[in-house]
Residue frames relative to the residue before (quaternion, step in Angstrom):
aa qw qx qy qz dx dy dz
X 1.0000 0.0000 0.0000 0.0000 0.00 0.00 0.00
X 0.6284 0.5743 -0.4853 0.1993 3.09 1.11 -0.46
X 0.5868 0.5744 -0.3853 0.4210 4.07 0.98 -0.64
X 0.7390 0.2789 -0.5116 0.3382 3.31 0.81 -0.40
X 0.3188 0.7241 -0.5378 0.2913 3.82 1.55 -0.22
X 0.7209 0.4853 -0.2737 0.4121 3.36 0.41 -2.08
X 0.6351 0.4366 -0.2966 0.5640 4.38 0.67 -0.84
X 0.6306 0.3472 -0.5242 0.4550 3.63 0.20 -0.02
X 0.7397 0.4479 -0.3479 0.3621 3.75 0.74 -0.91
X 0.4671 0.6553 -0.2885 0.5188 3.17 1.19 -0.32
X 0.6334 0.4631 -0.2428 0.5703 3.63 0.44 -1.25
X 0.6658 0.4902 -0.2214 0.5171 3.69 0.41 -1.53
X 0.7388 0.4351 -0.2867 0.4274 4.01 0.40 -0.32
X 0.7309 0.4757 -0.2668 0.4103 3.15 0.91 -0.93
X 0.6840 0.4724 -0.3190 0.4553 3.19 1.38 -0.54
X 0.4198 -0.7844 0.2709 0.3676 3.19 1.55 0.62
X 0.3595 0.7923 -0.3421 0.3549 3.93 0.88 1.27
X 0.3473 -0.7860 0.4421 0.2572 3.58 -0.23 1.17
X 0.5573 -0.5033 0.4901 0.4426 3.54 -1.44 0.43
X 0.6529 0.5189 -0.4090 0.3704 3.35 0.57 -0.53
X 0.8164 0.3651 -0.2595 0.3645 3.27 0.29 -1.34
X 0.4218 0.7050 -0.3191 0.4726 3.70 1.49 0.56
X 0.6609 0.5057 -0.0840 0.5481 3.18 1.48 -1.33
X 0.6515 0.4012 -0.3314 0.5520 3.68 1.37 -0.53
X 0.6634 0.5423 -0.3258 0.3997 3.05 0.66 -0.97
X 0.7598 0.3281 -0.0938 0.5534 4.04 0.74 -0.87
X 0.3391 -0.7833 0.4882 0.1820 4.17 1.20 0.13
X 0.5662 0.4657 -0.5535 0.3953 2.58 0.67 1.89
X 0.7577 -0.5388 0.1769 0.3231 3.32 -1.36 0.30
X 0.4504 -0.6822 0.3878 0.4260 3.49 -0.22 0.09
X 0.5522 0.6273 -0.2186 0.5038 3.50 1.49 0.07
X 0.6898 0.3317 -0.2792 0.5797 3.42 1.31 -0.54
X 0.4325 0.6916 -0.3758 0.4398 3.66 1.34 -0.18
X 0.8241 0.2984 -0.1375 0.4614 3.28 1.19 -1.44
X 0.4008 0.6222 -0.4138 0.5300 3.51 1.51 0.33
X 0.9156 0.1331 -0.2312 0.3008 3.25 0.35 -0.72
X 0.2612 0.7486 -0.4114 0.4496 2.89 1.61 0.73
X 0.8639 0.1739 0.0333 0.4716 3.16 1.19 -1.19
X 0.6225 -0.7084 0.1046 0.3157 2.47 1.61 1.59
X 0.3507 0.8013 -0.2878 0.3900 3.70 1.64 0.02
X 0.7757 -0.0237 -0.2527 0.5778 3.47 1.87 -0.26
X 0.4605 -0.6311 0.5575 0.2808 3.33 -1.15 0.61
X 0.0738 -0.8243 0.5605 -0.0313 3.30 -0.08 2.14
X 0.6846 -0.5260 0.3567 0.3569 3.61 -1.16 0.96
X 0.5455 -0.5786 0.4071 0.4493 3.63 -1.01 0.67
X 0.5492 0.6389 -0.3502 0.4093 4.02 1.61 -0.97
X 0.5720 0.5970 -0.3757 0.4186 3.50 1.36 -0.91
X 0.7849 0.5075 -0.1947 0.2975 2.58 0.19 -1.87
X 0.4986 0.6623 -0.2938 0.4759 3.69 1.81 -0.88
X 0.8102 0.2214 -0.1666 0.5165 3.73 0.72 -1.00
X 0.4939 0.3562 -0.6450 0.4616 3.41 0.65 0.86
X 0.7394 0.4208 -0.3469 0.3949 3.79 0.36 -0.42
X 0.4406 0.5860 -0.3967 0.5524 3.89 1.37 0.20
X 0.7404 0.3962 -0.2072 0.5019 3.69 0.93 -1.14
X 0.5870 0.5434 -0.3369 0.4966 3.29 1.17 -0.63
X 0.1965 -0.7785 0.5501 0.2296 3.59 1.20 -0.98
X 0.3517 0.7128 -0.5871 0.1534 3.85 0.29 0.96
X 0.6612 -0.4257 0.4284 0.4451 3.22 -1.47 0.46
X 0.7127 -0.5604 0.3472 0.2397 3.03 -1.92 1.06
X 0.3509 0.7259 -0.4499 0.3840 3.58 1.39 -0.41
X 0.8533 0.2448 -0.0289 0.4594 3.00 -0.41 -2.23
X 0.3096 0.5876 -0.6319 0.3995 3.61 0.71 0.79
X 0.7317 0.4552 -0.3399 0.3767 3.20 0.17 -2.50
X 0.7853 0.4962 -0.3077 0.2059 3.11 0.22 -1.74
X 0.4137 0.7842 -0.2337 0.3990 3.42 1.06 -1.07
X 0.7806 0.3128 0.0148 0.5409 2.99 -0.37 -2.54
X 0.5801 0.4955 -0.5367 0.3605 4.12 0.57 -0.23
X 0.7391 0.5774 -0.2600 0.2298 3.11 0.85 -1.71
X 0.6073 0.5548 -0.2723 0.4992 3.38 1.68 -1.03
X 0.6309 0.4056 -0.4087 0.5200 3.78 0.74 -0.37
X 0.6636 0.4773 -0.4771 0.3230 3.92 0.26 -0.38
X 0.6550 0.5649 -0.2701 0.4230 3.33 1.72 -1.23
X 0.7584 0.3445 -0.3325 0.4424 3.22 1.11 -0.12
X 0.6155 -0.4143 0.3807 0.5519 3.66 1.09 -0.15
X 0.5932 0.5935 -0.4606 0.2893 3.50 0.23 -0.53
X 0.3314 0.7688 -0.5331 0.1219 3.75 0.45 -0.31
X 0.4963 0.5046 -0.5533 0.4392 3.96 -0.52 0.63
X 0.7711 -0.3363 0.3740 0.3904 3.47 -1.01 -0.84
X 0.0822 0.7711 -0.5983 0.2017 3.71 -0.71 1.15
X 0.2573 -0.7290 0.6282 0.0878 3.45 -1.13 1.49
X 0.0355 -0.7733 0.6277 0.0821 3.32 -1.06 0.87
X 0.3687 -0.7652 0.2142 0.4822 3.79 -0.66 0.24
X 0.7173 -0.3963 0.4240 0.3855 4.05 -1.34 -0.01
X 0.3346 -0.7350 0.5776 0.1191 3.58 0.68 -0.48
X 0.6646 -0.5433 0.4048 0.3151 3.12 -1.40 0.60
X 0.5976 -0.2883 0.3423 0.6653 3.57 -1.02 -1.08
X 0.4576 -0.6931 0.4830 0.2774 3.41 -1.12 0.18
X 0.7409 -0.4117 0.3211 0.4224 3.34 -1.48 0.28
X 0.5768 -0.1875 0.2347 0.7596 3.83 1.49 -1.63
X 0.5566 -0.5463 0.5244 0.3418 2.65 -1.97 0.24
X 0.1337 0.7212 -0.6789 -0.0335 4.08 -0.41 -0.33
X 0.5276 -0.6658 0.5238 0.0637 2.97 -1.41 1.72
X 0.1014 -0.7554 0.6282 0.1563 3.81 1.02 -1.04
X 0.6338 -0.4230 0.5222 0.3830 3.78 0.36 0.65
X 0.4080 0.7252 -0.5414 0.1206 3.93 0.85 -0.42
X 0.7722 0.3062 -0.4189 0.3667 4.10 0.11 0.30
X 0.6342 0.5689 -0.2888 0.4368 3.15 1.10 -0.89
X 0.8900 0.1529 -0.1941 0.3833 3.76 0.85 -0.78
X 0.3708 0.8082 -0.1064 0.4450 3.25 1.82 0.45
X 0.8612 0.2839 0.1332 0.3999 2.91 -0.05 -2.11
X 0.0850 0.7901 -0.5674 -0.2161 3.58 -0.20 0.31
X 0.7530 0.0932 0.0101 0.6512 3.81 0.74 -0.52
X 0.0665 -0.6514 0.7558 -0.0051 3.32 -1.21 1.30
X 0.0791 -0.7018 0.7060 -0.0527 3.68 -1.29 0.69
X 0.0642 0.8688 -0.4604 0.1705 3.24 -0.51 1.47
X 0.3026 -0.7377 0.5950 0.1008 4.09 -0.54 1.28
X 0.1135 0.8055 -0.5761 -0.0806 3.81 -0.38 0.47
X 0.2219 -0.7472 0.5966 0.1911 3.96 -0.69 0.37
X 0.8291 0.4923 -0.1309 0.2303 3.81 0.87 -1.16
X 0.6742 -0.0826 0.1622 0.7157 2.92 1.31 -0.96
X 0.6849 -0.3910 0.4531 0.4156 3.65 -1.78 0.10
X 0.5227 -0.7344 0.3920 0.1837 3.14 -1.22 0.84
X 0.5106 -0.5654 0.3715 0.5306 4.34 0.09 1.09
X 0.8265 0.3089 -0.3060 0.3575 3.66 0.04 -0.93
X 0.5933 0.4785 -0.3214 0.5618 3.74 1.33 0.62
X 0.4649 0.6603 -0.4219 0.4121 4.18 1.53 -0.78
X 0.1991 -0.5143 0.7655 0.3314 3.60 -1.82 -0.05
X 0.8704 -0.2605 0.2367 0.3442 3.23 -1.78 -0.03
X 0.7199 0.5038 -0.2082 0.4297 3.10 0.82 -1.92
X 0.7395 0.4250 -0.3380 0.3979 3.52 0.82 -1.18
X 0.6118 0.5768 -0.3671 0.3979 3.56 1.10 -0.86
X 0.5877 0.6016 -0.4107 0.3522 3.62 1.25 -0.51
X 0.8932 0.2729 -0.1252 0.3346 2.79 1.04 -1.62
X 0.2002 0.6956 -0.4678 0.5071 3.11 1.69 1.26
X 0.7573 0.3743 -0.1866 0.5016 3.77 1.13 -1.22
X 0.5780 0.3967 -0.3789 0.6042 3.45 0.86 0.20
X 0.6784 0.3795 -0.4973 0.3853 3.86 0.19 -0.33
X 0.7491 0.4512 -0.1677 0.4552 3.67 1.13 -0.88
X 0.5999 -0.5858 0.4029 0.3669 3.43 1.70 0.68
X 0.7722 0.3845 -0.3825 0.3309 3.73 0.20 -0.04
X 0.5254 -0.7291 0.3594 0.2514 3.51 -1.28 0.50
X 0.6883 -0.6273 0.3307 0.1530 2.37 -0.90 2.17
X 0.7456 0.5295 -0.2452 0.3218 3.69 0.53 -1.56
X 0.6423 0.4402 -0.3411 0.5266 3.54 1.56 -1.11
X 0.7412 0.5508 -0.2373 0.3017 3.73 0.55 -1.36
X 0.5530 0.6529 -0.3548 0.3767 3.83 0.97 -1.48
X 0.8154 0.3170 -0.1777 0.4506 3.91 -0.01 -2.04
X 0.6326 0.3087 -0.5396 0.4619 3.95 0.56 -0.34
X 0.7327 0.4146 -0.4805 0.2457 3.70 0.31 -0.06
X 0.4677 0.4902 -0.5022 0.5374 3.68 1.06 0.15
X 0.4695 0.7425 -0.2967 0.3744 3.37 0.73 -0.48
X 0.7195 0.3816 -0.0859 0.5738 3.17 0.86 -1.56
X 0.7615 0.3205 -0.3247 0.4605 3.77 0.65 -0.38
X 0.2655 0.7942 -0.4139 0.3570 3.50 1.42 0.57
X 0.6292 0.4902 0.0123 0.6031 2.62 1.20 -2.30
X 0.6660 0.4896 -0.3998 0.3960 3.64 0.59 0.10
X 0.8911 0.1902 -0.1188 0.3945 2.57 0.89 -1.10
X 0.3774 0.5932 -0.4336 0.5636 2.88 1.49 1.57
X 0.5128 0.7789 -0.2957 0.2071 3.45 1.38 -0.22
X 0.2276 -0.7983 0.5389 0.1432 3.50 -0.45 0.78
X 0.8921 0.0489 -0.1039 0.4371 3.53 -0.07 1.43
X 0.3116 0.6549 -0.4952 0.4783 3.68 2.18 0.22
X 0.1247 0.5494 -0.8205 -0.0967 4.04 -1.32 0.37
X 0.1377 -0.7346 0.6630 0.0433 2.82 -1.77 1.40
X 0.0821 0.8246 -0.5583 0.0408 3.67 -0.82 0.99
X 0.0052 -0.8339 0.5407 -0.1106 3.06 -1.18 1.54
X 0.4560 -0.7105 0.5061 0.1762 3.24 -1.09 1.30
X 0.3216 0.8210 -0.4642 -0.0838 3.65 -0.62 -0.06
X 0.6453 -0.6549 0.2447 0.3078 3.05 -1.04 1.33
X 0.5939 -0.6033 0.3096 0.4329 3.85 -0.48 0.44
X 0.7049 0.3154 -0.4152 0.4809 3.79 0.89 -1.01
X 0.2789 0.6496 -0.6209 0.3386 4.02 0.35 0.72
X 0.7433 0.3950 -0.2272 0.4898 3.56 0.70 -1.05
X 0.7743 0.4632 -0.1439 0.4065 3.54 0.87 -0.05
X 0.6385 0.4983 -0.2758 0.5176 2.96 1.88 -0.38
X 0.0488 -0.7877 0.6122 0.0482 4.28 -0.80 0.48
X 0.3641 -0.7171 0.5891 -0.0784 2.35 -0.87 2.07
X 0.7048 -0.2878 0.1550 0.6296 4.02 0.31 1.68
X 0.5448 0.6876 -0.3653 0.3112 4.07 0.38 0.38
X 0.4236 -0.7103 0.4592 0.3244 3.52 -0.11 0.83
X 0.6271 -0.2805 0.5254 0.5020 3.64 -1.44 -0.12
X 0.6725 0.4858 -0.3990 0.3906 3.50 -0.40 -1.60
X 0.9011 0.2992 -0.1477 0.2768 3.62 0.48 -1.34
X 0.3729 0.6245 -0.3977 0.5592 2.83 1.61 0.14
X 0.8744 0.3901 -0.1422 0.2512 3.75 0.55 -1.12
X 0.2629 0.7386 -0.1548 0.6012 2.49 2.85 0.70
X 0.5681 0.5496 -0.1379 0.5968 3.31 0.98 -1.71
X 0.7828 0.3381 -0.3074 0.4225 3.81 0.12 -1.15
X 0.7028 0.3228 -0.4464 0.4501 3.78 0.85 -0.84
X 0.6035 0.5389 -0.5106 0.2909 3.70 0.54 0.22
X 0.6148 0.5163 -0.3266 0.4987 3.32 0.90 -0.61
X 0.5702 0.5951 -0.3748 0.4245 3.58 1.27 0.48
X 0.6102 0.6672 0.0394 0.4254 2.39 1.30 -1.44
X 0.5202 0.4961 -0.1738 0.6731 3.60 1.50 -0.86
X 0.7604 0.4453 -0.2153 0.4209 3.38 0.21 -1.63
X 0.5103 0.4855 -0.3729 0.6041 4.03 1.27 -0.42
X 0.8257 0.3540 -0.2700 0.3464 3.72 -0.26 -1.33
X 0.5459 -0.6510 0.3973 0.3469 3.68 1.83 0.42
X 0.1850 0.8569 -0.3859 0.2874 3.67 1.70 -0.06
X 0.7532 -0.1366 0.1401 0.6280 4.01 0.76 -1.14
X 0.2847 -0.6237 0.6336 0.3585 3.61 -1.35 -0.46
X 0.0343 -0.8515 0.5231 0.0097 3.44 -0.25 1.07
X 0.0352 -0.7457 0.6597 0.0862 4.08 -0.38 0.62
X 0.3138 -0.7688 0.5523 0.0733 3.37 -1.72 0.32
X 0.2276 -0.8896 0.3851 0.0925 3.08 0.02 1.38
X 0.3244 -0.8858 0.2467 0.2219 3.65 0.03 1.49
X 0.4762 -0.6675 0.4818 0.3092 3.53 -0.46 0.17
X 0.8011 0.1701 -0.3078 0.4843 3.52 -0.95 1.24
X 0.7864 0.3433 -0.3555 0.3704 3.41 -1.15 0.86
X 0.7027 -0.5413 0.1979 0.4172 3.50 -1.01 0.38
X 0.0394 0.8334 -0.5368 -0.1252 3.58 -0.38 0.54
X 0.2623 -0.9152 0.2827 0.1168 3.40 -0.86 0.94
X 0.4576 0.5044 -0.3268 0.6553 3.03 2.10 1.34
X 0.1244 -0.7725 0.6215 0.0383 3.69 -0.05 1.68
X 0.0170 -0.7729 0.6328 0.0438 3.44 -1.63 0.69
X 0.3439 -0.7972 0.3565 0.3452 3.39 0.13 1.28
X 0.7738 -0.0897 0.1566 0.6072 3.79 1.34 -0.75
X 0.7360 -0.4839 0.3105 0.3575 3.22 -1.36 0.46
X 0.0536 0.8727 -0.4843 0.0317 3.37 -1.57 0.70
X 0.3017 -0.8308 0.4411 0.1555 3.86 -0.17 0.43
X 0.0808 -0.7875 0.6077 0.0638 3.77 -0.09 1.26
X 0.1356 -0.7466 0.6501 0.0386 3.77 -0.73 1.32
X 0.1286 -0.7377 0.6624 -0.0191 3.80 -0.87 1.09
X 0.0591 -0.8402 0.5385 0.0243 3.78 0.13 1.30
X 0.6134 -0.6213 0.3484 0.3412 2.84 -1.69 0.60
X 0.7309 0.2378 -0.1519 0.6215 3.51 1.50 -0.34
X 0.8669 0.1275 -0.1764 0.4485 3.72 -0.99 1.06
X 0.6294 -0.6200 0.1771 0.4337 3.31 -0.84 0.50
X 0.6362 -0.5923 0.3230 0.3743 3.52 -1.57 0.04
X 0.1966 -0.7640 0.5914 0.1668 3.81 -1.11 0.18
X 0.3489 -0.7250 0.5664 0.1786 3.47 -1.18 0.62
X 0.4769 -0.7504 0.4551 0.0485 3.73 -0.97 0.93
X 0.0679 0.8246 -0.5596 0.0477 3.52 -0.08 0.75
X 0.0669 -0.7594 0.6132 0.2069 3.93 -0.32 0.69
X 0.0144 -0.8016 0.5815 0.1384 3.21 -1.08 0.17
X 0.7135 -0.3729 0.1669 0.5692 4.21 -0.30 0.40
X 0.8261 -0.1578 0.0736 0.5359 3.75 1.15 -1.42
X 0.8136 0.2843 -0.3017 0.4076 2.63 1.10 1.58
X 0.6788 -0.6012 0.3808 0.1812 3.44 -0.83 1.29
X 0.0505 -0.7803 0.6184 0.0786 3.98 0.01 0.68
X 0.4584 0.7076 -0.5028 -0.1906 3.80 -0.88 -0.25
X 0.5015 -0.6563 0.5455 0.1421 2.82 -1.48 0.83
X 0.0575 0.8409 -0.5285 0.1008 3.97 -0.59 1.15
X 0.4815 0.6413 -0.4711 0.3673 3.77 1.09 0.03
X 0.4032 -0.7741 0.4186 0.2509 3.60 -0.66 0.23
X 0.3305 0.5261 -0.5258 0.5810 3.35 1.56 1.23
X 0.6501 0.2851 -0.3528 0.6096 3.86 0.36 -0.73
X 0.6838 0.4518 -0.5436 0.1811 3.76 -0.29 -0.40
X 0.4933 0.7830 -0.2111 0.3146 3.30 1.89 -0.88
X 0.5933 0.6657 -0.1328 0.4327 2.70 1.43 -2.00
X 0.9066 0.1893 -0.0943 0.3652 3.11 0.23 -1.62
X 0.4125 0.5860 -0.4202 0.5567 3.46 1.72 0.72
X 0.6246 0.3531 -0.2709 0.6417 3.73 0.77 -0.30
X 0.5306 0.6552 -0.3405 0.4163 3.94 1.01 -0.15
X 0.8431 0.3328 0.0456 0.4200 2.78 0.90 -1.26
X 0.3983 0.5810 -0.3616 0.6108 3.19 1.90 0.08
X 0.8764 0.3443 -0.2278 0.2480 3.29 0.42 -0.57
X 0.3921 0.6755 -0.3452 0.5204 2.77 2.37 -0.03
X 0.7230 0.5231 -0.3119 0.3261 3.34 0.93 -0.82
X 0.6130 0.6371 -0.2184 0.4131 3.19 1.66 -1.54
X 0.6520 0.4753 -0.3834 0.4495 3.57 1.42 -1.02
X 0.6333 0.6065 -0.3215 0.3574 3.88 1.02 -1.16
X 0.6110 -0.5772 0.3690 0.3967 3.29 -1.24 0.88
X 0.4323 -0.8022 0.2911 0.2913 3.72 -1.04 0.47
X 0.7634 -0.2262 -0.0184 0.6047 3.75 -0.27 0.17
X 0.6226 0.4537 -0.4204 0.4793 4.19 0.33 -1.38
X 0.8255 0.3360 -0.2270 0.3925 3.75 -0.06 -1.49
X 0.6694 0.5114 -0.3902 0.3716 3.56 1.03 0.26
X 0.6637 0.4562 -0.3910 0.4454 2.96 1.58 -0.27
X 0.5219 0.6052 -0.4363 0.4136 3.40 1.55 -0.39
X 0.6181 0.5889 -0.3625 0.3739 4.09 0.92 -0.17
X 0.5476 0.6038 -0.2569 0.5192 3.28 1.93 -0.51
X 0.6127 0.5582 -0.2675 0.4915 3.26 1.26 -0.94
X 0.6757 0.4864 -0.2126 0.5115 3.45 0.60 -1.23
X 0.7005 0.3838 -0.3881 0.4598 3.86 0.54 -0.07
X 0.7439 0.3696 -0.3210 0.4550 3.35 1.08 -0.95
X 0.4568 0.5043 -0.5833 0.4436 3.92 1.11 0.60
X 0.5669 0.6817 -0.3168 0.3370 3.33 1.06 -1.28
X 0.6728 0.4384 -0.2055 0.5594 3.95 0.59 -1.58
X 0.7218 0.5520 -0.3233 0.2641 3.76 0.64 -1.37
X 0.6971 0.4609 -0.1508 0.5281 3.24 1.89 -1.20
């Protein structure tokens, strides 16, 4: 516990936040703040979940984080922890760029934060109740660091009515969203495929999911749910949802005809 003690304080500084005013804010002691800062207690994986909810870090340094604290305690397999409210801020912690080597992602609902422009990411944070002002700039933020990354491959699957659905978003912005996701796809940014709608497909996914492959320790898989956080860290589910996701990809159209579905939505929104 102690590395993840020393990274919570670390996390907890940069966002520029006293031990104290952490401890009022969450009703705890200012003593148990500094225990587990310094690694002196062995804070639940739930703890450790709502200091990083309050901290508001990027979903990365959740998985990774919240994996490392279940292996140290035995827990490794699959543990729900909750989402938290809005957070305190968002704070990126460098979380793709020095983290992450490969993120592999299946989306069903909407465009994926590290793929959104502004406008959509807003009105992603207003359909889902949350504030737009804390959530929007750390997530451009995060694709900064992507797309500054030296060795990150990002690849994402996404179901076809994603591109068709607007989440509180005008046409105009919707038909934004589509030339950006071109735009990405040109600058080599992700490998995105589109998974079409109708006919037989022969790779079921019950719902969306986020396979993180770090540069240190093992990998975890992401489930979001409305108000709560699934992951999954045993290396029977990582298997699964590595062979999951091969096949999500293998069934989706392949790079030319995926970018031609991107096109077709953003004639679709434009007209």
């Amino acid at each position: 516990m102690a590395d993840v003690g020393f990274e919570l304080r670390r996390i907890r500084e940069a966002a520029g936040i006293s031990g104290s005013a952490v401890a009022r804010d969450l009703g705890w002691s200012q003593s148990k703040i500094s225990r587990v800062e310094t690694g002196r207690f062995g804070a639940s994986v739930g703890e450790v979940a709502e200091l990083l909810a309050y901290y508001g870090v990027a979903e990365e340094v959740r998985a990774e984080i919240l994996g490392s604290v279940a292996r140290s305690s035995g827990l490794e397999g699959a543990w729900v922890v909750s989402a938290g409210g809005v957070p305190r801020r968002q704070a990126a912690v460098e979380a793709v760029e020095t983290r992450v080597r490969r993120l592999r992602q299946y989306q069903t609902a909407w465009i994926p934060g590290l793929l959104q422009t502004a406008a959509y990411a807003t009105a992603v944070c207003q359909a889902a109740g949350l504030n737009a002002d804390m959530v929007v700039p750390a997530r451009l933020e995060r694709q900064r660091l992507l797309a500054e990354r030296r060795g990150v491959r990002y690849e994402a699957v996404l179901d076809e009515s994603v591109l068709l659905r607007s989440p509180r978003s005008t046409s105009a912005d919707m038909a934004d969203q589509m030339s950006h996701l071109l735009e990405l796809l040109e600058a080599g940014y992700a490998d995105v495929r589109v998974l079409k709608l109708g006919g037989a497909v022969p790779t079921f996914a019950v719902g969306s999911f986020v396979l993180y492959d770090f540069r240190k320790g093992s990998p975890v898989v992401l489930c979001e749910a409305q108000t709560a956080d699934l992951y999954l860290s045993s290396e029977r589910d990582i298997t699964a949802y590595q062979k999951l996701f091969r096949g999500l990809h293998k069934d989706a159209l392949d790079a030319a005809d995926s970018r031609k579905a991107i096109e077709d939505a953003r004639r679709h929104w434009a007209t």
